[in-house]
C-alpha angles and dihedrals in degrees: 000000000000094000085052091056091048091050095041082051091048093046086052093045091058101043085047089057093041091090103038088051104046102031109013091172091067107033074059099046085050107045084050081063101058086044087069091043113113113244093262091050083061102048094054087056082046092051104034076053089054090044094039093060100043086053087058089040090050099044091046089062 
């Protein structure tokens, strides 16, 4: 259990670093745009994330 959370954390940890590696104008334009999002815009992306990642959770198994 605890070996698959490290490597869940690790897989995260490199698809998180993907844009900003690849194309960091636009990982920063980007990320300028969710600054001027309300409270409630950021918590959709927050939850269709959530729900995102239990959906491909859910399908792997």
């Amino acid at each position: 259990m605890k070996s698959t959370f490290l490597l869940a954390l690790g897989l995260m940890l490199v698809l998180e670093g993907l844009m900003p590696l690849l194309v960091p104008q636009a990982w920063r334009d980007t990320f300028k745009r969710m600054i001027e999002f309300k409270d409630g815009q950021l918590r959709f992306v927050g939850l269709m994330s959530v729900v995102g990642g239990l959906l491909i959770i859910w399908l792997s198994k």
